[in-house]
N, C-alpha and C positions, 0 to 999 in steps of 0.2 A: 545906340542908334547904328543901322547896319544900312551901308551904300551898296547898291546891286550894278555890274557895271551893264552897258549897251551899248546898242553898234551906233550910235548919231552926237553925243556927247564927244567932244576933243578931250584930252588930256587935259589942256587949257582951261578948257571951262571948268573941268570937275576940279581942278587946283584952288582956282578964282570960287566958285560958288563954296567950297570947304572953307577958305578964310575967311568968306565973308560970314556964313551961318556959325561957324564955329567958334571962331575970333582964334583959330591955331596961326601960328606961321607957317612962310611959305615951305620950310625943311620938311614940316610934318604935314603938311599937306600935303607934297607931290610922295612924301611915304607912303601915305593912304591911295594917294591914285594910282602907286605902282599894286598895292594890294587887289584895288578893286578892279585894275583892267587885268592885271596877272594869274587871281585868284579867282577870281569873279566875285569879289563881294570882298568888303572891310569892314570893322567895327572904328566908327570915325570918328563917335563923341561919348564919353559918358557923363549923365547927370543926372536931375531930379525929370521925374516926365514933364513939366511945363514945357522947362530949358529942351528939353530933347523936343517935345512937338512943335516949338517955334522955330528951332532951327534945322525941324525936318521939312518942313513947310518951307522955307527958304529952298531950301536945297529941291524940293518936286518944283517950285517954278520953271527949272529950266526940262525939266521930263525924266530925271533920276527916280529910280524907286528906290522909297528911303522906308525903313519900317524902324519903328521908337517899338523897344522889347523892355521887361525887367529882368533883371538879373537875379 
C-alpha cells in the first residue's frame, strides 16, 4: 500500500491517520511521513488485500491518495 504526499495534509495528521490504519508505532510512522513528504510517495503497509483496503480506506478519509498494489 503506497501513501502519495499533498500540499493540505500536516505532517501530524499523516503520522496520526498511519497508526491508526496501520496499527505501526509512532517511530515508523513519522519514517514513512518523512518518505512520503521527502519522496513523494512511501510504501507504508504490507499485507493480504483485505488488510490493505481497510486500512487504505482509513487513510483517504482525511484526503490521502492511498493505492493497495500486489507485489
Amino acid at each position: 500500500m503506497t501513501v502519495f504526499d499533498n500540499d493540505f495534509n500536516t505532517q501530524s495528521e499523516v503520522i496520526n491517520i498511519l497508526m491508526v490504519a496501520t496499527g505501526c508505532d509512532l517511530e515508523e510512522a513519522e519514517m514513512e511521513t518523512w518518505e512520503v513528504h521527502n519522496l513523494g510517495k512511501s510504501v507504508v503497509h504490507h499485507g493480504d488485500q483485505p488488510e490493505c483496503e481497510q486500512a487504505a480506506s482509513v487513510i483517504a478519509q482525511i484526503g490521502i491518495e492511498v493505492r493497495v498494489s500486489q507485489e
